[in-house]
PLY file of the C-alpha trace (Angstrom):
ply
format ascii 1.0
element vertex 278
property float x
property float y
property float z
element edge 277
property int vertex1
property int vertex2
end_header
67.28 83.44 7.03
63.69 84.45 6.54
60.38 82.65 7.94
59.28 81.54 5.12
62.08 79.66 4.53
62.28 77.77 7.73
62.37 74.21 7.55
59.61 73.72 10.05
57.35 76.02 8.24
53.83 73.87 7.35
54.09 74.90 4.26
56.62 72.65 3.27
54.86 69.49 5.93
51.39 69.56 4.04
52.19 67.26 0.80
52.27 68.63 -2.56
49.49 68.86 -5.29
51.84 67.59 -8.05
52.14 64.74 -9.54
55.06 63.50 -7.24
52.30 62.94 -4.17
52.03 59.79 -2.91
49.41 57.81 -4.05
46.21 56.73 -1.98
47.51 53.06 -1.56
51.59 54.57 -0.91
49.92 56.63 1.88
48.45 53.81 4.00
50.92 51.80 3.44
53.52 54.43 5.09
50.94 55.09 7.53
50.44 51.31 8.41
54.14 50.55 8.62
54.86 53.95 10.76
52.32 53.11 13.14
54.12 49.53 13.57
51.38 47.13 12.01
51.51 44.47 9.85
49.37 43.47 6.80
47.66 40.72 9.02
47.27 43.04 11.53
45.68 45.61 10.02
43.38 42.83 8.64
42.20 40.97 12.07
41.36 44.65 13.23
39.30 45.76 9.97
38.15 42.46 8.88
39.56 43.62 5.36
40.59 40.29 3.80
44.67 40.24 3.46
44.69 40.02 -0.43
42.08 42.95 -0.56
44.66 45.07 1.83
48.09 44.59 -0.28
45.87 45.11 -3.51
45.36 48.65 -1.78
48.09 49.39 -1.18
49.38 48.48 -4.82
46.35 50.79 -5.61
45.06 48.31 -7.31
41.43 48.68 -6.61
39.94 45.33 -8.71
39.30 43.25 -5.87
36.76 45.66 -3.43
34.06 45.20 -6.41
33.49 48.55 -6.94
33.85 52.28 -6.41
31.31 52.10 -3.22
33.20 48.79 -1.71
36.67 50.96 -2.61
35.77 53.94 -0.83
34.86 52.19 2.43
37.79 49.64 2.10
40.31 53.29 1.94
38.11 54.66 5.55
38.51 51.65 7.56
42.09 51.07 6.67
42.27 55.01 7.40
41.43 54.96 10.44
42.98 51.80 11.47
46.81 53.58 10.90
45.22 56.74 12.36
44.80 59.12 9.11
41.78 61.54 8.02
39.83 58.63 5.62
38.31 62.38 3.90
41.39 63.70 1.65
42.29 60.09 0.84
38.64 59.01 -0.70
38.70 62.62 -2.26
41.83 61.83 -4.22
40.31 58.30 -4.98
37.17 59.46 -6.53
39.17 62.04 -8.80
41.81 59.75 -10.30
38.49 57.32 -10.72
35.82 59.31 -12.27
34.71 60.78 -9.03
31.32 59.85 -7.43
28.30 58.52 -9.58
25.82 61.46 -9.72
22.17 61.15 -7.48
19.53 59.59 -8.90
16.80 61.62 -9.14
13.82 60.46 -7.06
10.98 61.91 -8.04
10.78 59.48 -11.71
10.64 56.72 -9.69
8.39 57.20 -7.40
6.24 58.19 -10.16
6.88 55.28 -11.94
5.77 53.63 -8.59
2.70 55.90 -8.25
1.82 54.84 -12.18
2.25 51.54 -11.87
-1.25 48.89 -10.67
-0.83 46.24 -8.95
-1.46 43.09 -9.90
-5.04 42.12 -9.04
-5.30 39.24 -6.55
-7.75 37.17 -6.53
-10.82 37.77 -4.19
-11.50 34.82 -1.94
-14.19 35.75 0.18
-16.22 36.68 -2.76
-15.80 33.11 -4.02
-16.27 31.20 -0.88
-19.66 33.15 -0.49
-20.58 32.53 -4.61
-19.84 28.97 -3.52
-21.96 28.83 0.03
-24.77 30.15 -1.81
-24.89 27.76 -4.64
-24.55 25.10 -2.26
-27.53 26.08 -0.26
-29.10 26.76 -3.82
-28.83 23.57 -4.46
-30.13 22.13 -1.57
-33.48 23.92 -1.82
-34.08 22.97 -5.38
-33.71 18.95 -3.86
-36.11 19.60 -1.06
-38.86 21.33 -3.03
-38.32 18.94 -6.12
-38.67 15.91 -3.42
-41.50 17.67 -1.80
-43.55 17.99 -5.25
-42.94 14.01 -5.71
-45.58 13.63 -3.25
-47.98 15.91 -3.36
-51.54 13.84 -4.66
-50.52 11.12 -2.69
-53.59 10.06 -0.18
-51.87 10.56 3.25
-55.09 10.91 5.43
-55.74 7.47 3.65
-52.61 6.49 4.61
-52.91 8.00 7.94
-56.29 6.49 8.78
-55.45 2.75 7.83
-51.95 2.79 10.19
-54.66 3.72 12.95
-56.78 1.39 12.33
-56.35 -1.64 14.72
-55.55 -4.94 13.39
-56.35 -8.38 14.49
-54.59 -8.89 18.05
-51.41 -11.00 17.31
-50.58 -14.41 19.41
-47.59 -14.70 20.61
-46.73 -17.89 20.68
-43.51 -18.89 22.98
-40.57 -20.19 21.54
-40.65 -23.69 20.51
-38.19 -25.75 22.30
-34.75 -26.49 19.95
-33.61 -29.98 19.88
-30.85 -31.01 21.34
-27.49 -30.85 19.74
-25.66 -34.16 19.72
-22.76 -34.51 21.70
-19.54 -33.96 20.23
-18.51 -37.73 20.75
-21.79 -38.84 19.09
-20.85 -36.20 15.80
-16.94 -37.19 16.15
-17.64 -41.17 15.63
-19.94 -40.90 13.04
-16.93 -39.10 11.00
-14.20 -41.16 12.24
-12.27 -43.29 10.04
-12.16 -47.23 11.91
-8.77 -48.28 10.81
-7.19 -45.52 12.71
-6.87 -44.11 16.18
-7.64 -40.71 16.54
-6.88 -38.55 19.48
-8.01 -34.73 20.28
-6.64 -32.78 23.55
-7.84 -29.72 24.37
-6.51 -27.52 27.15
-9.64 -26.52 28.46
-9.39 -25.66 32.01
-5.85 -24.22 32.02
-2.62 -24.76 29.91
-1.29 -28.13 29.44
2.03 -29.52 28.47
1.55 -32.33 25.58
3.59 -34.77 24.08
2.62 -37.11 21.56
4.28 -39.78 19.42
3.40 -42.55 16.72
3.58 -45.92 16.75
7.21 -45.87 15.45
8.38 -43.44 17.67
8.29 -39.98 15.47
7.76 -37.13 17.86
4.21 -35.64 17.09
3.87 -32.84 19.72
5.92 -31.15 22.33
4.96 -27.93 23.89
2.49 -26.30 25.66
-1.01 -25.60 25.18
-2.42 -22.78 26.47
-5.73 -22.24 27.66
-8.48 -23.08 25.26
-5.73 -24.52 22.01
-6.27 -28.03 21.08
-4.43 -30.04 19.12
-5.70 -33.95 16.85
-3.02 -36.51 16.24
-3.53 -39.55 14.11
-2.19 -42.75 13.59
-2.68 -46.44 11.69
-1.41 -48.03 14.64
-1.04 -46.21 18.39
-0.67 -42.49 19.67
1.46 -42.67 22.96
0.67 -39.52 25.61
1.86 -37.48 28.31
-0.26 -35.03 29.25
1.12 -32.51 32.18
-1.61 -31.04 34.26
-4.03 -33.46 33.18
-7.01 -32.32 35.54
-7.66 -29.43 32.84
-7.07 -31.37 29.72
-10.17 -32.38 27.70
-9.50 -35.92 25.58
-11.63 -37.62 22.81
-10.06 -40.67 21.80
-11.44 -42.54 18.83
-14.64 -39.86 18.95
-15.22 -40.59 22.74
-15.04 -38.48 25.62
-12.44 -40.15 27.96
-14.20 -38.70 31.10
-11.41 -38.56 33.76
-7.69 -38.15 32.27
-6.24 -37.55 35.45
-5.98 -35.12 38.48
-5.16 -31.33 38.39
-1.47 -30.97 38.07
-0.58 -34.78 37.51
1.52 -36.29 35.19
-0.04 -39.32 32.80
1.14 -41.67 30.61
-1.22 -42.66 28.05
-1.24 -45.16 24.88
-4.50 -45.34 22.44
-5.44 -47.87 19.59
-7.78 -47.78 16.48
-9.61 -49.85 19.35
-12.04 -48.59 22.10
-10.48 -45.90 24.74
-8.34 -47.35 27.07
-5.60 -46.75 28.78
-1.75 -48.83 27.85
0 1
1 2
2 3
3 4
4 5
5 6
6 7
7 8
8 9
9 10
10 11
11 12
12 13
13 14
14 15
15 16
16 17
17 18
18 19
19 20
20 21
21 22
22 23
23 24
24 25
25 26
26 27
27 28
28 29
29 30
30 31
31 32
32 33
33 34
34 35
35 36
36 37
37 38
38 39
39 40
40 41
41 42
42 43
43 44
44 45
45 46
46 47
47 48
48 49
49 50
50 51
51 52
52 53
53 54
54 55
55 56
56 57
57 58
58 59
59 60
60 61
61 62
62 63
63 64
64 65
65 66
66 67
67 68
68 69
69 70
70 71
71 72
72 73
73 74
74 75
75 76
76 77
77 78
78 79
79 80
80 81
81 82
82 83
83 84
84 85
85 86
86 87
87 88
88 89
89 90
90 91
91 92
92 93
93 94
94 95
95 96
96 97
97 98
98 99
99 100
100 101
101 102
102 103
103 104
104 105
105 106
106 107
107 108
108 109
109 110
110 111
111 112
112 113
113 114
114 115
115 116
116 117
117 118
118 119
119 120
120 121
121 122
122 123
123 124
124 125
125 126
126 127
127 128
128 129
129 130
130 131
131 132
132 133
133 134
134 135
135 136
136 137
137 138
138 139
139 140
140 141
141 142
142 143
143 144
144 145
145 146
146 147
147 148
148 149
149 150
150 151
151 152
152 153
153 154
154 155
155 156
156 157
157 158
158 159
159 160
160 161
161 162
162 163
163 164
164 165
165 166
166 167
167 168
168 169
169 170
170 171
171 172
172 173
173 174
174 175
175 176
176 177
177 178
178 179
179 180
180 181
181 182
182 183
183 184
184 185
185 186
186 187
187 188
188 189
189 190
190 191
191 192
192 193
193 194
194 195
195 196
196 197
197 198
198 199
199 200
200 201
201 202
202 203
203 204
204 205
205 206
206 207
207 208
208 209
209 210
210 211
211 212
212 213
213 214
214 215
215 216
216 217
217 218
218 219
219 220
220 221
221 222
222 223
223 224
224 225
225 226
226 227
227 228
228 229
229 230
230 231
231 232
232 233
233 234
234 235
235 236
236 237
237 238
238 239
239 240
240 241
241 242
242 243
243 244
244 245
245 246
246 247
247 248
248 249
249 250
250 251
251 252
252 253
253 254
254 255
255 256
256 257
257 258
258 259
259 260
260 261
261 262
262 263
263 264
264 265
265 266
266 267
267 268
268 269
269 270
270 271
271 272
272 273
273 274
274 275
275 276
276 277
């Protein structure tokens, strides 16, 4: 038995050039289930999508979108089973057409060097047009302004401000009359059929309640400093006035000069008549 025909010769390992070869997708598929992986496997470690893998290795190449996509897809599945990625994107490219031919640069860079650019517009240029005829403007005002008044006499002018004028008396103020006091103004405007009662919280708050003659609640609450509140009634207003040392009262128009002591209680009850207390 001769060398040549011994069955470990490499002649008969390397595969064949025919037509019976295995095809790019047969080979890593053999190589892939040799080396023990599965489909999903193969796909966590190349990030390959699964459905992008089995379409390999059915050698159907319509999912990578595209020769360039193919050709990387077939080296990282290479390598992933252990194979040379070379003679497998080899075969690829000549059962596809092979690989798309260079461009030639030099065309389009001189389409590049050919081509102007668009012309942008210049902005300092116009901000400084626009300064100019601002400033333009301003000098045409002033020396159209100043021209106004040329003729005019201003030594005239001049000489009759310095001239000195009659001494002026000042006289002092005359004294104002007195204003009425608010009862005076408050009776005159009063009607006399009613009694007519004004609190005003004038030295600190006040708590108020007021009611008519027939009992209907006119005011409960607090008044705060400086709030005043005016009840009227045909008949009687009934009071109590909490804190009554700071409360100010008109009844009827009149002042009712002492309502009671600071932080007392009182009970009050008014007429149409005269102030007085019920």
């Amino acid at each position: 038995m001769s060398i040549g025909n011994s069955p470990n010769s490499p002649e008969e390992d390397r595969p064949s050039a025919g037509p019976d070869r295995p095809s790019v997708g047969r080979v890593l598929q053999q190589a892939r289930i040799g080396a023990g992986l599965t489909v999903e496997e193969v796909s966590t470690a190349t990030r390959v999508r699964i459905p992008i893998v089995q379409s390999i290795e059915q050698d159907d190449f319509s999912r990578c979108g595209g020769d360039v996509y193919a050709r990387g897809h077939i080296r990282t599945l290479a390598r992933a089973v252990s194979l040379d990625p070379q003679p497998l994107i080899e075969r690829y490219d000549a059962e596809h057409g092979g690989r798309p031919s260079p461009t030639v640069a030099a065309p389009l860079f001189e389409a590049e060097r050919i081509r102007s650019e668009p012309r942008r517009p210049n902005w300092t240029a116009a901000m400084v047009a626009a300064i100019v005829a601002v400033i333009g403007f301003a000098g045409f005002t002033f020396f159209s302004s100043g021209s106004k008044h040329e003729g005019t006499p201003i030594a005239s002018d001049t000489a009759k401000a310095d001239k000195p004028g009659p001494a002026r008396t000042i006289h002092p103020r005359a004294p104002q009359p007195a204003q009425p006091a608010p009862s005076d103004s408050a009776i005159a405007g009063l009607p006399k059929d009613k009694v007519t009662i004004k609190v005003t919280a004038k030295d600190g708050q006040s708590w108020v309640s007021a009611k008519d003659a027939d009992g209907k609640l006119l005011q409960d609450g607090l008044l705060k400093q400086g709030e005043s509140k005016t009840f009227t009634d045909k008949k009687r207003i009934d009071l109590v006035v909490g804190n009554a040392g700071a409360v100010q009262l008109y009844v009827n128009g009149k002042e009712v000069k002492k309502v009671g002591d600071e932080g007392s209680v009182e009970r009050l009850s008014y007429t149409p008549g005269d102030p007085q207390a019920g």
